[in-house]
C-alpha positions as CSV (number, residue, x, y, z in Angstrom):
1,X,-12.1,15.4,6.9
2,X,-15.0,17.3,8.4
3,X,-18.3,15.7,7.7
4,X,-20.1,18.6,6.1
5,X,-17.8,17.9,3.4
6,X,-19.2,16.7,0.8
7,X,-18.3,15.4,-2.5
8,X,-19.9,14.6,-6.1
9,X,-21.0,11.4,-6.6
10,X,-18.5,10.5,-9.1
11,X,-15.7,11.7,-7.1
12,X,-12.7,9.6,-7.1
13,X,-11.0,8.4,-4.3
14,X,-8.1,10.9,-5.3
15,X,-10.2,14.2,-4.8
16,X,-12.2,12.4,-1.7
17,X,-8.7,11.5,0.4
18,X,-7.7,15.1,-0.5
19,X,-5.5,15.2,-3.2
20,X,-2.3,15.4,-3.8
21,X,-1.0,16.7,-0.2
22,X,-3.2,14.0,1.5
23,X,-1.6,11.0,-0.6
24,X,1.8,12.1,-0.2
25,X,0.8,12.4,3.6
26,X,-0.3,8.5,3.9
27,X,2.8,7.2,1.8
28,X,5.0,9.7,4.1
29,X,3.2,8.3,7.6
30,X,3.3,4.3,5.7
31,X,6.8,4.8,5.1
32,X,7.7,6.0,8.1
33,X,5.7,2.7,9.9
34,X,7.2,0.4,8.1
35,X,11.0,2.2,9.0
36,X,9.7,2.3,12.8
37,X,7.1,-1.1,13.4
38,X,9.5,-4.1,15.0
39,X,7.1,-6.4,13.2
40,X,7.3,-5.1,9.4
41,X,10.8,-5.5,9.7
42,X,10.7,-8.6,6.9
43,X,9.1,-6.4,4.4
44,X,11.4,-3.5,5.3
45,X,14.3,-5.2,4.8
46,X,12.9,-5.5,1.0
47,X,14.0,-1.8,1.0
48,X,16.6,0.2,0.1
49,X,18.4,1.7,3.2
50,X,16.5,5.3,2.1
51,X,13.2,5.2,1.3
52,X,12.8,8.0,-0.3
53,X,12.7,6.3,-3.7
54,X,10.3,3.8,-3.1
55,X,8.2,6.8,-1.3
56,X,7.9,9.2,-4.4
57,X,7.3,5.9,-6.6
58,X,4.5,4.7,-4.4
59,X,3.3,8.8,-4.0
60,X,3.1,8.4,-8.2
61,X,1.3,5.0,-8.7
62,X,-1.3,6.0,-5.8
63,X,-2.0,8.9,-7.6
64,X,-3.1,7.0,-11.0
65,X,-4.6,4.3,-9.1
66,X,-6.7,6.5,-6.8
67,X,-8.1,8.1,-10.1
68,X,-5.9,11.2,-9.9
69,X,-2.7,12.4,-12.6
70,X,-1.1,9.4,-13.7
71,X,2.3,10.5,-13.0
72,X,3.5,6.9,-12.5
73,X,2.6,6.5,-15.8
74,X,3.7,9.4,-17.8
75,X,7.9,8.7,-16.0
76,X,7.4,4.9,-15.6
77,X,4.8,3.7,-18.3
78,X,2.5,1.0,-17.5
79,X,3.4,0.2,-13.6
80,X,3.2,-3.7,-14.1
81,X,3.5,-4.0,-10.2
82,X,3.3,-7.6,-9.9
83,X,6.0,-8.0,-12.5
84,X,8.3,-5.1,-10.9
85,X,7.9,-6.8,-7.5
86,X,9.3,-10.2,-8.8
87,X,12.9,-10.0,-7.7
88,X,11.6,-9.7,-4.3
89,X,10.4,-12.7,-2.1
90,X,7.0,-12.1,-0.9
91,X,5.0,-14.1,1.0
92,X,2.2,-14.2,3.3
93,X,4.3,-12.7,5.9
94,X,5.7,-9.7,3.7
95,X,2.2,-9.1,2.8
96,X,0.8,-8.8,6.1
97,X,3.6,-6.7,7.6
98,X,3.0,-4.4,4.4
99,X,-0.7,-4.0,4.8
100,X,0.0,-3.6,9.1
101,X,1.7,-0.3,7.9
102,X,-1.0,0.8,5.1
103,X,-3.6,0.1,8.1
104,X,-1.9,2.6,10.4
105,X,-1.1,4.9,8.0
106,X,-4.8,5.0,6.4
107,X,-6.3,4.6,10.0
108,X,-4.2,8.1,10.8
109,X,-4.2,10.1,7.5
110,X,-7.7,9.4,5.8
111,X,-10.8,10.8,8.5
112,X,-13.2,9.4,6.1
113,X,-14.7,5.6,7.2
114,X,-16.0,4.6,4.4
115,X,-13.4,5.8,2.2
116,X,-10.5,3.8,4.7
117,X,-12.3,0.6,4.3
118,X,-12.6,0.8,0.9
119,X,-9.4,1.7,0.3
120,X,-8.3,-0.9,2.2
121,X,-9.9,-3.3,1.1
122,X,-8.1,-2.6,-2.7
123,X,-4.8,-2.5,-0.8
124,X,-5.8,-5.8,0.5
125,X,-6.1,-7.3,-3.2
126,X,-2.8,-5.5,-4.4
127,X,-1.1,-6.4,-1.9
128,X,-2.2,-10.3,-2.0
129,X,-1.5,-9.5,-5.6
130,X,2.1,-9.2,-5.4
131,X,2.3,-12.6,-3.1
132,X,5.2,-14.6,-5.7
133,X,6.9,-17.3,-3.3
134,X,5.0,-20.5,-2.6
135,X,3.9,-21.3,0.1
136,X,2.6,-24.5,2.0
137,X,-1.2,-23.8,3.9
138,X,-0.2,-23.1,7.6
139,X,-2.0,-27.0,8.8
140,X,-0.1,-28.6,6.1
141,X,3.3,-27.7,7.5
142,X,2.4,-28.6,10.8
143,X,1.7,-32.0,9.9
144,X,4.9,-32.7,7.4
145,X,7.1,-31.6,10.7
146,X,5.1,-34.4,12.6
């Protein structure tokens, strides 16, 4: 985004990404990581083989979360996330490979600095968020293999 643009102060993140086109750029571009990235291979293979589901479902909770339409909503009802990620094991790992592709993609798609590292820093939380497998700290399984 150029920086002469300029927004209202009350903007939401929706309108200062760019709106629709923009978020259903960064979900593409995510999507597309996590299908091409070695590394995110363990939250990949979370996935259906197509994507395209879980792309137009992420493309409608963004845009209700980033304060645009709340399309997730108005097909879905309330998204619950945590409690529609539960079948799934996610762990520190999963988490990390998931936020490795939401870097890239926000690092490519959103021009904006300040914007990126706020939104990723609320990715962050979600993402932490949806964390449902225990886990031992990394020192304390070092030591029980001792």
């Amino acid at each position: 985004m150029p920086p002469e643009q300029r927004f209202a102060p009350n903007a939401t993140p929706y309108e200062r990404i760019g709106g629709e086109a923009a978020v259903r750029l960064l979900v593409k571009r995510f999507y597309s990581l996590m299908d091409e990235l070695p590394e995110a291979w363990g939250v990949r293979r979370l996935h259906a083989e197509d994507l395209g589901g879980s792309e137009e479902k992420l493309f409608l909770f963004l845009s209700g979360w980033l304060g645009g339409p709340n399309l997730y909503v108005e097909r879905f009802g309330p998204p619950f996330m945590r409690a529609r990620h539960l079948p799934f094991s996610i762990g520190v790992a999963e988490r990390d490979q998931w936020l490795l592709c939401m870097r890239t993609a926000l690092d490519e798609c959103v021009g904006d600095a300040a914007l990126r590292e706020s939104l990723y820093g609320s990715f962050s939380a979600l993402a932490d968020h949806m964390r449902n497998r225990a886990e031992a700290p990394a020192g304390q399984a070092a030591q029980q293999s001792l």
